[in-house]
N, C-alpha and C positions, 0 to 999 in steps of 0.2 A: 285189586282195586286200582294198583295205578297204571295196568293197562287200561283199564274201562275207562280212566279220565282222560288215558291220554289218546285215546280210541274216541270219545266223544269231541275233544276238542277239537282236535284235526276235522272229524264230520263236520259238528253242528255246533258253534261256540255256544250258542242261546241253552240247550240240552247241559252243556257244562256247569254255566252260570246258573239257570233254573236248579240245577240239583244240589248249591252250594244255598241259597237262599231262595227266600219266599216269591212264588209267581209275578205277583205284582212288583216287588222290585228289580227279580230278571228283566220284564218289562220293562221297566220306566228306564233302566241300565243298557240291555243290552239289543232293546229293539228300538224304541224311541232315542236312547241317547240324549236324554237329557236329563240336567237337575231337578230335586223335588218340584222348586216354584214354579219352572216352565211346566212341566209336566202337571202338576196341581191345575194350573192356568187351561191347559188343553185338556184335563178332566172335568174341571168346572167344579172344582173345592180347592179347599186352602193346603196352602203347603201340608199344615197340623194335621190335616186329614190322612193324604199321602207319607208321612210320618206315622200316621197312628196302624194303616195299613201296612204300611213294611214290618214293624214292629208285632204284629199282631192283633194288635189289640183289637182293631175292628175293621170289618171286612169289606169290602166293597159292593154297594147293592147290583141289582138287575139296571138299575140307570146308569148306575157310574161303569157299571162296564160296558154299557148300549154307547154313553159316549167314549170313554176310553178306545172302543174298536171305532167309531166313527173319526174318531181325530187321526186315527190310525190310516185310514183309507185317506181321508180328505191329506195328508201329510205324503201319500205313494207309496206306503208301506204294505206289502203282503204280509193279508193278516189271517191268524188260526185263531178261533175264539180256544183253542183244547189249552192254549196258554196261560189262562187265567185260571186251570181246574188239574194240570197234570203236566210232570217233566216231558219236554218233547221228546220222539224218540230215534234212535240214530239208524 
């Protein structure tokens, strides 16, 4: 195991970070690089929202990930939708 982590982090930090927590917050962490409000702001819901997603509780629809990757591109980020559904792989 702590080859594999330390084999992914040298790759692909996002693949490290994806595999310690939930997709949506490797996201909003380790690709966007911002806090919950910025990131709520450029998904078009409330902080609570992006809080209730990290957490669980409830998931992000077919819109909020259509904008989620849209602020992505308008922002110059190369983006993989496979990030919202599976750890990247190295």
């Amino acid at each position: 195991m702590r080859r594999r982590i330390r084999r992914l982090t040298q790759q692909n930090a996002y693949a490290y970070y994806a595999h310690q927590m939930r997709p949506i917050e490797a996201i909003r962490k380790h690709v966007f690089k911002l806090p919950q409000q910025a990131f709520a702001a450029a998904a078009g819901v409330s902080q609570a929202t992006v809080s209730r997603w990290e957490s669980g509780e409830f998931e992000p629809n077919r819109d909020d990930l259509a904008r989620i990757r849209d602020a992505a591109e308008a922002a110059g980020i190369a983006w993989d939708d496979r990030w919202f559904f599976e750890v990247a792989s190295t």
